[in-house]
N, C-alpha and C positions, 0 to 999 in steps of 0.2 A: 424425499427432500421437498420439504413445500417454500421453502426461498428463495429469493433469485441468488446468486454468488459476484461477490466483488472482490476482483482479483487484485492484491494489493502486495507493491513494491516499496521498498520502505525508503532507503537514499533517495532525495530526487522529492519524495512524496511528504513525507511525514517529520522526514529528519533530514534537515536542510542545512544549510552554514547558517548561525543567527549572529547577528550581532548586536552589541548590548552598550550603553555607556556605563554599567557597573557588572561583576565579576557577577558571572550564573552559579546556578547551587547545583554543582555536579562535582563527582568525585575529581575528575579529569582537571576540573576548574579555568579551563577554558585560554586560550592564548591568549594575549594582552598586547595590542601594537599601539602606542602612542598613548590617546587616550579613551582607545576603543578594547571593547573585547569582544572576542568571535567562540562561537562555541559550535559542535555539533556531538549530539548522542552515536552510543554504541550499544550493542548487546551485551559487551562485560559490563557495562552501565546499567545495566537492566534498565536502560532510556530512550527515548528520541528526542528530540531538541524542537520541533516544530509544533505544540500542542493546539494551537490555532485549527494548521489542517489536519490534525487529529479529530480534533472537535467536527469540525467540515466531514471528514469521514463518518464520525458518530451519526452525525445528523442524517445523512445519506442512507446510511445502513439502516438504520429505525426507521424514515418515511418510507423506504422501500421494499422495508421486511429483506434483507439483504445479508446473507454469510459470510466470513471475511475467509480466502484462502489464499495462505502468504506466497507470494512469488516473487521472492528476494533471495539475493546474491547472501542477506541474512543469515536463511538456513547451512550455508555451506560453514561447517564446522560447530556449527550452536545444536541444541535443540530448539524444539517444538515451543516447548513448554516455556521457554530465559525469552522466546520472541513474543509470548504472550503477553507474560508478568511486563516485559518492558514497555509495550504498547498499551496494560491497562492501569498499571504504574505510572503509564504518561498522560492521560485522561481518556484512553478510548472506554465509552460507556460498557458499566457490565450487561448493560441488553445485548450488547454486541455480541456473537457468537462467532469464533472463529475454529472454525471444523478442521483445519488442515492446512497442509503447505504443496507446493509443486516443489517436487525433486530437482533442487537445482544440479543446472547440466551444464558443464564444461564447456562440451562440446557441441553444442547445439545453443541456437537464439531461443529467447526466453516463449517466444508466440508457439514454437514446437512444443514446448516443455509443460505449457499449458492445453494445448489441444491431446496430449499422450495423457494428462490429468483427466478430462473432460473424458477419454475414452473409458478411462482406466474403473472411472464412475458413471460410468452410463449415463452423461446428462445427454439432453436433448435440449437443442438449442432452442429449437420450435416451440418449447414448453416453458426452457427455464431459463428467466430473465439473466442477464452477466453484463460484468463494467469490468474493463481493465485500468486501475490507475498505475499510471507507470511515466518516468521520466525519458525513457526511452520507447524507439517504435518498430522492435525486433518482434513483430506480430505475425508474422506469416508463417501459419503451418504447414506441413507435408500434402495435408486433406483443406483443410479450413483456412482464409485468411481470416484472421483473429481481429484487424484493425479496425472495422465498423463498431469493433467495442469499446475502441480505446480511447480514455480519457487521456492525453498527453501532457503531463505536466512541467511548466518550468521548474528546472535541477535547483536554480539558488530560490523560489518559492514556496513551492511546493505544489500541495493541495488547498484549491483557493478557491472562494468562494464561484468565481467566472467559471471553476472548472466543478464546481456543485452542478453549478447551471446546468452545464453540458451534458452532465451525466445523468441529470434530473431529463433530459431533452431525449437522451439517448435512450433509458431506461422505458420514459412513456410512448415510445416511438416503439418497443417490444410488446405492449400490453397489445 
């Protein structure tokens, strides 16, 4: 593996509540209060709703040479393949390579679930660069605390430009 890995959470990140002053183009078609409308994607949507920090991810991944492996509440019940299509279905660039997901866990905080990944594939940290985007900061593993990776995004944002920065900052702070 010669890329760094960016570990990517999708609520919270990519696919945010949006709101609109005209009805979005989703199957769903989006709630309607007054004279607003609020949307957010799903995976039986094959969507996400936030293409902005999509794009923000895009960019990330390609200045960084950067892997995408999904670590979302997503995979529980989907496959693999319906989280791809929806995220390049939403604009994530086709440079983007997304190699795999962490087995989401029930029972266990998502920083675990990630660091049993990390084992499970022999990365070495020492060698290969990693970003966590996630809305949440359930990062600490058994062995590893995971959080000097973590980008932490606001739940109604997303992935934002500020939080490019960070991971831009985090990322060259590995080289």
């Amino acid at each position: 593996m010669n890329n760094g890995l960016l570990f990517l959470d999708i609520d919270g990140v990519v696919n945010t509540f949006m709101i609109g002053d005209e009805p979005f183009n989703s199957r769903a078609g989006g709630i309607k209060r007054g004279s607003f409308y609020f949307d957010m994607g799903s995976p039986s949507e094959y969507r996400v709703s936030n293409k902005q920090a999509l794009l923000w991810v895009s960019k990330l991944c390609i200045d960084y040479k950067l892997d995408i492996v999904i670590s979302s509440s997503w995979l529980i019940g989907n496959e693999l393949d319906k989280i791809k299509f929806s995220l390049y279905s939403s604009g994530l660039s086709k440079e983007v390579n997304i190699i795999g997901g962490v087995s989401p866990n029930l029972c266990c905080h998502r920083g675990l679930a990630i660091e049993l990944w990390l084992e499970e594939h022999k990365i070495d940290l020492n060698k290969t660069p990693i970003v966590i985007l996630d809305d949440d900061c359930d990062m600490a593993g058994s062995e590893i605390d995971l959080t000097p990776y973590l980008v932490k995004t606001d739940t109604y944002v997303g992935f934002s430009h500020r939080d490019y920065l960070k991971a831009s900052e985090l990322l060259n702070k590995e080289e």
